[in-house]
C-alpha positions in Angstrom: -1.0 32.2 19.8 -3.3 31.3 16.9 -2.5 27.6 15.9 -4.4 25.3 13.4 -2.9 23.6 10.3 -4.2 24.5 6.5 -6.6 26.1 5.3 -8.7 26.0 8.2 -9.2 29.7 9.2 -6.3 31.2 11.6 -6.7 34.7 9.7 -9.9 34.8 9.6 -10.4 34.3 12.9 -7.3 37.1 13.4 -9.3 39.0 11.5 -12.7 38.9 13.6 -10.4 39.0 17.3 -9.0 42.9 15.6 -12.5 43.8 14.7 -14.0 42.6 18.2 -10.8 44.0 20.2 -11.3 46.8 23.0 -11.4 49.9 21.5 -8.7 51.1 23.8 -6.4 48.8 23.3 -3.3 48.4 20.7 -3.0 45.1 19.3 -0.3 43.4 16.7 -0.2 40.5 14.9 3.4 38.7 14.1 2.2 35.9 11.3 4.8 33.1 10.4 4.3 32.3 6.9 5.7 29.0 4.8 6.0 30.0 1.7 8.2 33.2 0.6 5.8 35.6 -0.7 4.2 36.6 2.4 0.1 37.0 2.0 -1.5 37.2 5.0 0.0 41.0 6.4 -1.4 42.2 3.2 -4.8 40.3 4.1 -4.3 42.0 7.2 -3.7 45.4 6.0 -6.8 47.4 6.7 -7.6 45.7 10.0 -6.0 48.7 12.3 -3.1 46.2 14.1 0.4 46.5 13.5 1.2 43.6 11.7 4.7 42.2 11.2 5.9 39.2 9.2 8.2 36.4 9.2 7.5 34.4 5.9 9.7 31.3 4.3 9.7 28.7 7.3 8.3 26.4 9.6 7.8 27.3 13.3 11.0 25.1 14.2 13.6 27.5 12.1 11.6 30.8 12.6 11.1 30.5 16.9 14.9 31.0 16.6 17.0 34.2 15.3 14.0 35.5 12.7 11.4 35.3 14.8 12.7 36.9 17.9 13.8 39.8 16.3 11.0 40.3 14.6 8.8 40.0 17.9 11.3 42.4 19.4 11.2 45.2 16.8 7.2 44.3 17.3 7.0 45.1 21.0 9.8 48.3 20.3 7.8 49.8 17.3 4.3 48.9 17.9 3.9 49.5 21.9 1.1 46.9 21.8 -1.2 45.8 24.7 -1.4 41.9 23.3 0.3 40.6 20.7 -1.4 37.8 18.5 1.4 35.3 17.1 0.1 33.0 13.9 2.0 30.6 12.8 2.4 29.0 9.6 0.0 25.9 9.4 2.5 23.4 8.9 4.6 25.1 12.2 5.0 22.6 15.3 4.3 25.3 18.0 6.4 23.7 20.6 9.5 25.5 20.3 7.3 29.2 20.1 6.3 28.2 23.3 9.7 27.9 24.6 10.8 30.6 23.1 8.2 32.9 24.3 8.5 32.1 28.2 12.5 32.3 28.1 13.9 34.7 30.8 14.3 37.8 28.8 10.9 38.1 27.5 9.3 37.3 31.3 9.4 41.1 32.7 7.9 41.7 28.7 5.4 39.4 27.7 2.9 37.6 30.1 1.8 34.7 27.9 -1.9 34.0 27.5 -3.8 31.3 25.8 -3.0 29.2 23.1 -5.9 28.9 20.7 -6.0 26.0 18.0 -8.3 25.8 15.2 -9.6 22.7 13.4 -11.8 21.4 10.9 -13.4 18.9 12.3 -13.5 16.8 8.8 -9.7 16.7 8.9 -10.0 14.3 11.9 -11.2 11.5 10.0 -8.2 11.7 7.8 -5.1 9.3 8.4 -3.3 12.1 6.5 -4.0 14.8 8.8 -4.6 12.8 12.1 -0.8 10.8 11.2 1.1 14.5 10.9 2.9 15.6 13.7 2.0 19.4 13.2 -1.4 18.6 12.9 -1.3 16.5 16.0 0.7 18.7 18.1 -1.3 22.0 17.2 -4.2 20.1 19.2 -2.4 18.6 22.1 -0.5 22.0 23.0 -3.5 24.4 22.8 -5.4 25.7 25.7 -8.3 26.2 23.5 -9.7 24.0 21.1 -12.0 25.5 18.3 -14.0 23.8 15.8 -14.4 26.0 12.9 -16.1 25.7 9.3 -18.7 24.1 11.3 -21.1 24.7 8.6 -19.4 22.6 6.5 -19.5 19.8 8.7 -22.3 16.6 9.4 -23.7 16.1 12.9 -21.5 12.9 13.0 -18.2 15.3 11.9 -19.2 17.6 15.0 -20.1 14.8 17.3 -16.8 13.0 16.7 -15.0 16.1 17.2 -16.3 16.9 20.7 -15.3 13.1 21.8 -11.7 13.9 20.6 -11.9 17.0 21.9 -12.9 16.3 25.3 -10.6 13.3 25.4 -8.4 15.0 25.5 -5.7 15.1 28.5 -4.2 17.6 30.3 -8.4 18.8 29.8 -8.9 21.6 27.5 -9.6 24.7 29.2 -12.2 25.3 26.5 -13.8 23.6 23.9 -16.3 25.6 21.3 -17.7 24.9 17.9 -17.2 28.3 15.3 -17.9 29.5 11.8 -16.1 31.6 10.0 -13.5 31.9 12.0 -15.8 33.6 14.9 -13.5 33.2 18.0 -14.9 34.9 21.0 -11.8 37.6 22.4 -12.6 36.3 25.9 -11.0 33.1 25.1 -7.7 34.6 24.4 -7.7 34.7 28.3 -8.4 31.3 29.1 -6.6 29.2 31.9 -3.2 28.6 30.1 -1.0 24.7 31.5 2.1 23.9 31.4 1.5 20.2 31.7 0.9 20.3 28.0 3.8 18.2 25.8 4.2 17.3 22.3 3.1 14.0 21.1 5.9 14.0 18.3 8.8 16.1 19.8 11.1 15.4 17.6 9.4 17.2 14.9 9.8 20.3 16.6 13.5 20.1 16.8 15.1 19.3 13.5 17.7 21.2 11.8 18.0 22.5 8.0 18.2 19.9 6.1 17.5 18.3 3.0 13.8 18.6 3.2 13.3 21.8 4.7 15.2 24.9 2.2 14.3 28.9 1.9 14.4 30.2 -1.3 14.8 27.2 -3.2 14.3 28.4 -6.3 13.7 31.5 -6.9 13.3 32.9 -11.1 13.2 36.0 -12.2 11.8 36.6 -15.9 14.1 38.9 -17.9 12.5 42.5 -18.6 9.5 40.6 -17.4 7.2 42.6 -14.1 6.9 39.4 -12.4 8.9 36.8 -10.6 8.1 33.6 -8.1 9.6 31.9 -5.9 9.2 28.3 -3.8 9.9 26.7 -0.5 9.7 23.1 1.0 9.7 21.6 4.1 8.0 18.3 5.9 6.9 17.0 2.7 5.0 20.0 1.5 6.0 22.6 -1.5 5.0 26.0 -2.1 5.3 28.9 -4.5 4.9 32.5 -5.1 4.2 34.9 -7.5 4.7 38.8 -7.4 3.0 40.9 -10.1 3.6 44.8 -10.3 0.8 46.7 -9.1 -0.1 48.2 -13.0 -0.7 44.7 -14.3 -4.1 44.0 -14.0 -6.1 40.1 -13.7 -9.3 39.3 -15.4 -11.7 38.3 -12.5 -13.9 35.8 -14.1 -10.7 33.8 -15.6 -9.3 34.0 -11.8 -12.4 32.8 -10.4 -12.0 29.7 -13.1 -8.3 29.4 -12.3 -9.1 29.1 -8.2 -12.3 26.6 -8.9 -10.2 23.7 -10.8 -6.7 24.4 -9.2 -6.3 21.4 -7.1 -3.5 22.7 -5.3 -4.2 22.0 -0.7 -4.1 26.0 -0.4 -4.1 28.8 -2.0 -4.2 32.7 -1.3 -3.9 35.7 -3.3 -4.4 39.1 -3.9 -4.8 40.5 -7.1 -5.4 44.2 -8.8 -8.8 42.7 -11.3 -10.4 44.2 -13.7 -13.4 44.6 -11.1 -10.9 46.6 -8.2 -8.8 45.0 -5.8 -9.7 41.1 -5.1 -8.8 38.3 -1.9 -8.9 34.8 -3.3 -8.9 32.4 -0.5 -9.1 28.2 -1.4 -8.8 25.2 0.3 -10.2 22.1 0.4 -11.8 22.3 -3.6 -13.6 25.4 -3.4 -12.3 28.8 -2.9 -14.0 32.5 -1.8 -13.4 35.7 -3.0 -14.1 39.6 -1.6 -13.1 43.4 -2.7 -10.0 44.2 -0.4 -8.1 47.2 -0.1 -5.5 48.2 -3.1 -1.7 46.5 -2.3 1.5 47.3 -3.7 1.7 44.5 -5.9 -0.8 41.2 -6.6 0.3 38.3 -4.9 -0.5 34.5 -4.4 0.9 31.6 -2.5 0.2 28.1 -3.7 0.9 24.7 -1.1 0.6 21.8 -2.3 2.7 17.9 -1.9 4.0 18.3 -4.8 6.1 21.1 -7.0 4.3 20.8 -10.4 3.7 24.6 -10.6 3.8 25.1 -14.2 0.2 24.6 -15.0 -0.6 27.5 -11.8 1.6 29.4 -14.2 -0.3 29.4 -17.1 -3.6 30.0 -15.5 -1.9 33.0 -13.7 -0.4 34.4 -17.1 -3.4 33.7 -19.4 -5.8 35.5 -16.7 -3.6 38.4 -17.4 -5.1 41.8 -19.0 -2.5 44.2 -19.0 
């Protein structure tokens, strides 16, 4: 399993673990998403795994009904050697744990290593370091990565390997990455099961009022578009889905993703320059040529739901 909270890399590193894979191997990838769109399997497309998705919830809905049948039509459809599991960022991986060393799936799966991923700026942060996913991502993991390293001061890195190695039951690994650039050899690391949540509780609530699918979902009359949102624990997102024939302007994109001060944002888009990824977090944002999808789609996160000025940008970058 591939933890870390937003924005700080899980499909990119996904991404470099299906390039570096054993060449004889199968591999697939089940990716819990929060918002409703459902970005990264199309991120994922052209990497060779069988990818399956599970979008619209936190880890401590989707371990249950959703998830497991989507793991089992995984392991029935795919036939796959190992199976990489990537929850959404805001996911408290307890539960997935659970789930995944029930009785039925013990002659099945033989669970490996659970890797987390952090930015080691994030740690200095009350708002990061106070958030029971955030926290619990760290203390459940096996392995615990530092990644965007470039981004990062020697007193950001040194601070992190204190934490890190602070850390108790001991990590069975502790490395520093960029890029996402997580070695496959890890995935196999000595696993514990000593490990606990520091905030259980969070993995355990119910639907309620703060945590909807589907909340709001608007579809334009005779329009080729529509969105949709989602909240949980505080945090909002929203969708759009654009027909494959309407086209983006890339250099109005590439404006829209540099002043958007949404927490995270992904996309995929059919520009007037090809196919495009747009990838942002943290006030600056990357983009690359992908392969074509069936339709251009984005996913926005942010603490609050003010989505209509995202809406305008979106429209207004609009070609055809």
């Amino acid at each position: 399993m591939i933890t870390g909270f937003l924005g700080v890399g899980k499909t990119s590193a996904i991404l470099h673990l299906l390039a570096h894979k054993p060449a004889d191997q199968r591999w697939a990838v089940l990716v819990n998403e929060f918002g409703e769109i459902g970005i990264d399997g199309a991120l994922m497309k052209d990497s060779g795994a069988f990818i399956k998705e599970v979008p619209g919830g936190c880890m401590c809905c989707s371990s249950n009904l959703p998830t497991q049948m989507a793991l089992n039509l995984l392991i029935k459809q795919a036939a796959p050697d190992r199976i990489l599991i990537e929850p959404t960022g805001l996911g408290h991986p307890e539960r997935v744990i659970a789930m995944l060393r029930e009785p039925h799936y013990r002659s099945v799966l033989d669970l490996r290593a659970t890797v987390c991923l952090v930015d080691p700026r994030k740690l200095s942060d009350s708002r990061y370091r106070e958030n029971p996913a955030f926290t619990d991502q760290i203390a459940l993991s096996d392995v615990l990565v530092a990644n965007r390293c470039d981004l990062c001061s020697g007193d950001e890195i040194e601070a992190f390997y204190r934490f890190a190695t602070e850390s108790q039951p001991p990590k069975a690994r502790i490395a520093l990455v960029v890029h996402g650039a997580i070695d496959v050899a890890w995935l196999d690391a000595a696993t514990s099961k000593d490990r606990r949540a520091i905030h259980p509780e969070a993995h355990a609530h119910p639907h309620g009022e703060d945590h909807t699918h589907g909340d709001t979902h608007v579809r334009v009359a005779n329009a080729r578009w529509d969105r949709v949102e989602n909240r949980g624990d505080g945090f909002f997102s929203c969708g759009w889905r654009f027909e494959a024939g309407m086209q983006f302007e890339i250099r109005a994109l590439e404006r829209l993703f540099s002043r958007e001060p949404a927490l995270r944002m992904k996309g995929v888009f059919h520009t007037d320059e090809g196919w495009q990824q747009f990838n942002a977090a943290d006030g600056s944002y990357t983009a690359r040529p992908c392969v074509a999808a069936n339709a251009s789609i984005i996913e926005a996160i942010d603490r609050s739901r003010n989505w209509e000025s995202l809406e305008r940008g979106l429209l207004d970058s609009l070609v055809r």
